[in-house]
C-alpha positions in Angstrom: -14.4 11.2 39.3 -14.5 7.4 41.3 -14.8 4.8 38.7 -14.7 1.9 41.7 -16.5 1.1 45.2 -14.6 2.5 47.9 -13.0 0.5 50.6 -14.1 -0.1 54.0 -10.4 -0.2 55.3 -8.3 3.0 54.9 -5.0 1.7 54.0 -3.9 2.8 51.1 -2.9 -0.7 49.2 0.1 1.3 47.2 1.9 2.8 50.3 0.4 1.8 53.2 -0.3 4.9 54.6 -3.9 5.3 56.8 -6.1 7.4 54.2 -7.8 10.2 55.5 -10.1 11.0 52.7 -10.8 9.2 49.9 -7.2 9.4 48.3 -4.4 9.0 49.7 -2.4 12.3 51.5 1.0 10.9 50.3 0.9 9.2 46.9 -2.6 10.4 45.5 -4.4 6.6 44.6 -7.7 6.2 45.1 -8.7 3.9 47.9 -11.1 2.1 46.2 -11.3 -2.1 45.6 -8.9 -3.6 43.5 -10.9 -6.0 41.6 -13.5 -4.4 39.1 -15.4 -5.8 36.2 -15.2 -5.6 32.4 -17.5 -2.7 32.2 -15.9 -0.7 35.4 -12.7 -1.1 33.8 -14.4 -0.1 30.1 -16.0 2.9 31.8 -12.8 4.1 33.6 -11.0 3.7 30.4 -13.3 6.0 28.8 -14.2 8.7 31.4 -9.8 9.0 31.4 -9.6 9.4 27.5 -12.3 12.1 27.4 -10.9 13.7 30.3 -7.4 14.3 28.3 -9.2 15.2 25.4 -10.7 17.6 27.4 -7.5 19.3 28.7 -6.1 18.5 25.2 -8.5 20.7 23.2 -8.9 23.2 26.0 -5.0 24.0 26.5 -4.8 23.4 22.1 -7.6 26.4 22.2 -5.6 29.0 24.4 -2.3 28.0 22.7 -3.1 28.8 19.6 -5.2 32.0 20.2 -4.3 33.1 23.0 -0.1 33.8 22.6 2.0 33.5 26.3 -1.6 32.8 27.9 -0.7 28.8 28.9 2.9 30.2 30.7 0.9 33.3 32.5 -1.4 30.7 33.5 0.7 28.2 35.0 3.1 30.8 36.9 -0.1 31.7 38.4 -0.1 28.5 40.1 -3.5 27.1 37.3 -2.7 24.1 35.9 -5.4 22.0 36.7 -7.5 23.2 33.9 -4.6 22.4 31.5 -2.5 19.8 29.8 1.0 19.3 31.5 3.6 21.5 29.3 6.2 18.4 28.7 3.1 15.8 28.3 2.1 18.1 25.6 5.6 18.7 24.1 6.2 15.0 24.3 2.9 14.0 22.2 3.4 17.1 19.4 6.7 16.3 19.1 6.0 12.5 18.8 3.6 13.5 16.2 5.4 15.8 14.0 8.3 13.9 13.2 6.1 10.9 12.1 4.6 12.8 9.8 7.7 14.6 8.7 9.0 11.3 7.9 6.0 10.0 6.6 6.2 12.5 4.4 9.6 14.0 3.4 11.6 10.6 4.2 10.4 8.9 0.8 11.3 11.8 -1.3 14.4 13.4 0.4 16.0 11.2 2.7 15.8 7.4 0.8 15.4 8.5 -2.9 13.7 5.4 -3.6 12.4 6.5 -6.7 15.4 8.1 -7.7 17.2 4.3 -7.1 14.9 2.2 -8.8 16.2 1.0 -12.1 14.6 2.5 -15.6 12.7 -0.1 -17.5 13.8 -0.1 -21.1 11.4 2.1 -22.7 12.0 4.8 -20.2 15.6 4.5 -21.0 14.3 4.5 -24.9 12.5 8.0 -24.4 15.4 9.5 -22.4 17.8 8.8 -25.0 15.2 10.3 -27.4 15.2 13.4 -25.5 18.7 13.8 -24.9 19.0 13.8 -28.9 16.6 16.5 -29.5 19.1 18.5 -27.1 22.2 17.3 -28.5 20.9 18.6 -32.0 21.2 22.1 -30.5 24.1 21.1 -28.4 26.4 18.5 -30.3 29.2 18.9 -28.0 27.6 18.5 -24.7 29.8 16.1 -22.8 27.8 15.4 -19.6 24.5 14.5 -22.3 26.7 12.5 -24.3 27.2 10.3 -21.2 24.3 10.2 -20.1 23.1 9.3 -23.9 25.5 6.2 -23.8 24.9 4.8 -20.5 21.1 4.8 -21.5 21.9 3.1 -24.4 24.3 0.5 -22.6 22.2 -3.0 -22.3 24.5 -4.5 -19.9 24.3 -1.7 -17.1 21.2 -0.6 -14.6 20.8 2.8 -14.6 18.9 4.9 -12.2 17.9 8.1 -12.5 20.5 9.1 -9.6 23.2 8.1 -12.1 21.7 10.3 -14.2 21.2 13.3 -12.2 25.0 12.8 -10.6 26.2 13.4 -14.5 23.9 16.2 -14.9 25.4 18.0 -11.4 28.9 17.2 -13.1 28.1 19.9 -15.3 28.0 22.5 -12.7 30.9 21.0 -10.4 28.7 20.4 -8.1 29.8 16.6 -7.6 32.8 15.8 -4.8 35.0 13.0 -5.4 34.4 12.1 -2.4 33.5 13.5 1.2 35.7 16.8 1.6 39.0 16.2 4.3 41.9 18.0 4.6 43.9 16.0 3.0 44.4 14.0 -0.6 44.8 10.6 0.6 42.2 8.2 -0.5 42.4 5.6 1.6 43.0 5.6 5.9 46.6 3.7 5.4 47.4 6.2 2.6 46.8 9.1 4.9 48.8 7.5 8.1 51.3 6.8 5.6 51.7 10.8 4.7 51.0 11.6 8.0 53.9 9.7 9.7 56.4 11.3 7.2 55.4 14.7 8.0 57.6 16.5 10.6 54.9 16.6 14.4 54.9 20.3 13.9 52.9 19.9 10.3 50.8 16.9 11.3 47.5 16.8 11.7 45.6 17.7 14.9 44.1 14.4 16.9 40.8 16.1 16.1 41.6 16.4 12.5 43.3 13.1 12.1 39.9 11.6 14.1 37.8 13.4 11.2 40.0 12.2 8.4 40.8 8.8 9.3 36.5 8.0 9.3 35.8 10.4 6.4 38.2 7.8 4.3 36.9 4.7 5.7 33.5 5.3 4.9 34.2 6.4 1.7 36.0 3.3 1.2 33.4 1.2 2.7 30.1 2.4 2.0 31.1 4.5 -1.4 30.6 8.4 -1.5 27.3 8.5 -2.9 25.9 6.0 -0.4 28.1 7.4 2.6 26.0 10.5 1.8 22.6 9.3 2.2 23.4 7.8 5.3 24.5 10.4 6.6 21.8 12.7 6.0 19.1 9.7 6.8 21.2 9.7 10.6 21.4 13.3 10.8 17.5 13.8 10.2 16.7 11.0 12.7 18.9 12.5 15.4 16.6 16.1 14.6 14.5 15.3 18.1 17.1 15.0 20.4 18.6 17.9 18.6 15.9 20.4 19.2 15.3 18.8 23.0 19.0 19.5 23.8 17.6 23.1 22.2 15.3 23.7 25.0 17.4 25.0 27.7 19.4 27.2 25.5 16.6 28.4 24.3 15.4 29.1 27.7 18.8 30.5 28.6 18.7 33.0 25.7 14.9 34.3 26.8 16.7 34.5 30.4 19.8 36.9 28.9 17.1 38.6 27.1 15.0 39.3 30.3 17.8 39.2 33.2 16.5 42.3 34.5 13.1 40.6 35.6 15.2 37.9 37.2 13.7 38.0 40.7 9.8 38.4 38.4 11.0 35.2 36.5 13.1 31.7 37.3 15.1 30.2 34.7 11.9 27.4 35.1 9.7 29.9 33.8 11.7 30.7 30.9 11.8 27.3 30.3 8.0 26.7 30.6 7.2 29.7 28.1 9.9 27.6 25.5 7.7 24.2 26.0 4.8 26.1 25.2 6.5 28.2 22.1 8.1 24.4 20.6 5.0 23.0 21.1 3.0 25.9 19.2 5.9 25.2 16.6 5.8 21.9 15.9 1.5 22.0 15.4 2.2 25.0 12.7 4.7 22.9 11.2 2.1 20.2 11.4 -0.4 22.8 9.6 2.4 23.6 7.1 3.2 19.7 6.4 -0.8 18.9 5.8 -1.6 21.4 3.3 1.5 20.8 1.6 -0.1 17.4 1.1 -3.0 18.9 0.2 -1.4 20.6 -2.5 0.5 17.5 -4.1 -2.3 15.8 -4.3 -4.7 18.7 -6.1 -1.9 20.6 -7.7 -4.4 23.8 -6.2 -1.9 26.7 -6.0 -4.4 27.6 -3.1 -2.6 26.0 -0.7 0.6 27.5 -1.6 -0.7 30.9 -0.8 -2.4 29.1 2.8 1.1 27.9 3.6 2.8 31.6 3.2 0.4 32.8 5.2 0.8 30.2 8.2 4.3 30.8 8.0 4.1 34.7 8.3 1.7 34.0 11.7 4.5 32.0 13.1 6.8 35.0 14.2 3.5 37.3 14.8 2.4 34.6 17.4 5.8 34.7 19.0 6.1 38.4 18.9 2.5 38.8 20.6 3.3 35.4 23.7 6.4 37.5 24.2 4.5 40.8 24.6 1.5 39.1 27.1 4.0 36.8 29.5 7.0 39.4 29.8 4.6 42.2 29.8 6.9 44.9 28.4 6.2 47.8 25.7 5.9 47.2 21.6 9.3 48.8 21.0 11.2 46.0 24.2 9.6 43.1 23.0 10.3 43.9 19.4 13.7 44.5 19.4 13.9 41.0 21.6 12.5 39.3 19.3 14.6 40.2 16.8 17.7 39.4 19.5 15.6 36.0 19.9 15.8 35.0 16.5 19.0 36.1 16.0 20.7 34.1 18.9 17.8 31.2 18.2 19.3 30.9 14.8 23.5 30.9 16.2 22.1 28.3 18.7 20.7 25.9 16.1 23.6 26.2 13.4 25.5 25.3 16.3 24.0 22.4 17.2 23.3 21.2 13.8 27.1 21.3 13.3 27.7 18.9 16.6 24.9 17.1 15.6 25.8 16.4 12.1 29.5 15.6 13.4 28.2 13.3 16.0 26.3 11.4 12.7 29.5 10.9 10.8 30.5 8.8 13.7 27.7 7.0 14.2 27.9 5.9 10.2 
């Protein structure tokens, strides 16, 4: 729809080109005048957000309830009707992870709670606690330290120091990020390294590995080289699961390379868009009602959650079915292979990722 008065010349002011119509045959811009008003430019504004709301909701509608409908559609050539796939990816992607690290980033990732220092009287009650256990207990060494770093006036304790001598008791605490070697520091293990004979030293990849896993020890502490770590790792998660999208696509083409003159690798990859986008707004779903269910304690939402999550494959299993157009038994036993090779892919990437993160530290 023209928002603007139309020109009386029919040069098109962004390319030059003499205009036909009312747009322009080679770049698409309107040919109307340049200057406009407050309320023109208001009205314009308006009519454009409604009109991506429109194609928003619409192509939100067939997505959801209509599995491998959007990807039929647009082989067919209809698009018009219908949000562009990467627009859509873009702005549910964009969305997601802010409200993934809205939400989870506090808890999991910063542990700013878990840092803050206990106030006296907390410390008081702990120590009262750890008593009533040590009564049962007496010889409980991890308790015992906790008991008399509480007790210690002239430390902060957190309860991350706390919880660090509670994992002790299980083994589950590192000295410090695992290498293959038991130097402690980066001259140390150049030291060792040097007197080895070349045949028994380390590989350049290896030594690469080592060399950083000791200086951030060294610099930033174990506990601390940890949490940024996973803090990097979980902000690299986007370009992780963009780089995804052509394997992805790739492994839907191995899966269907007998209809490889029915469907382009670009199809495959349109059907992906349209499957990460339906992901990320069920993980979306998932993220809200788990909000829902901290703040009501309801075990309601719980049970809503489960149930999202067992639609997830069922939607996959029935876009495969409609766009590939194969029987119940094909597209099953794909979808299996899907997941299957899906999940290699990802453990994959995830171990580039988080190896690329340690050197980013």
């Amino acid at each position: 729809m023209s928002h603007g008065h139309e020109r009386k010349e029919k040069n098109c002011l962004n390319c030059g080109t003499t205009v036909l119509g009312k747009y322009c045959q080679v770049c698409g811009q309107e040919n109307i005048e340049p200057k406009e008003n407050f309320w023109t430019m208001f009205t314009h504004f308006f009519n454009d957000i409604t009109h991506f709301d429109g194609k928003f909701f619409t192509t939100l509608k067939d997505l959801l309830f209509k599995p491998g409908f959007l990807s039929a559609e647009y082989m067919k050539g209809k698009r018009m009707s219908y949000l562009n796939p990467v627009r859509m990816y873009v702005f549910t992607s964009a969305l997601f992870f802010l409200a993934f690290f809205a939400t989870k980033a506090p808890e999991k990732i910063s542990g700013s709670s878990r840092d803050q220092p206990l106030s006296w009287s907390e410390r008081k009650k702990k120590v009262t606690r750890l008593d009533e256990k040590l009564e049962t207990v007496p010889n409980d060494s991890p308790r015992i330290r906790q008991k008399f770093l509480l007790l210690d006036s002239s430390l902060v304790v957190t309860q991350r120091m706390l919880d660090d001598i509670e994992k002790s008791r299980e083994g589950r605490v590192r000295t410090r990020m695992p290498t293959s070697t038991d130097a402690t520091t980066v001259t140390e293990y150049d030291a060792k390294q040097a007197a080895l004979p070349p045949a028994k030293q380390d590989s350049w990849m290896r030594a690469l590995w080592n060399r950083q896993v000791l200086k951030l020890s060294g610099e930033l502490g174990n506990a601390e080289a940890g949490r940024k770590l996973i803090d990097i790792f979980l902000h690299s998660m986007p370009y992780m699961l963009f780089a995804s999208l052509p394997l992805f696509a790739l492994i839907l083409k191995l899966l269907y390379v007998r209809k490889r003159k029915e469907y382009y690798y670009a199809d495959h990859g349109i059907f992906s868009i349209h499957h990460y986008v339906f992901s990320f707004i069920f993980l979306l779903l998932c993220i809200f009602l788990g909000w829902l269910e901290n703040k009501s304690g309801w075990g309601i939402w719980d049970i809503l959650i489960f149930i999202t999550l067992l639609l997830w494959p069922f939607h996959t299993y029935k876009a495969m079915r409609r766009f590939y157009k194969q029987g119940r038994g094909k597209t099953f036993l794909k979808f299996c292979l899907l997941n299957l090779l899906g999940f290699i892919m990802i453990a994959f990437l995830m171990a580039v990722f988080g190896i690329v993160s340690v050197f980013k530290l």
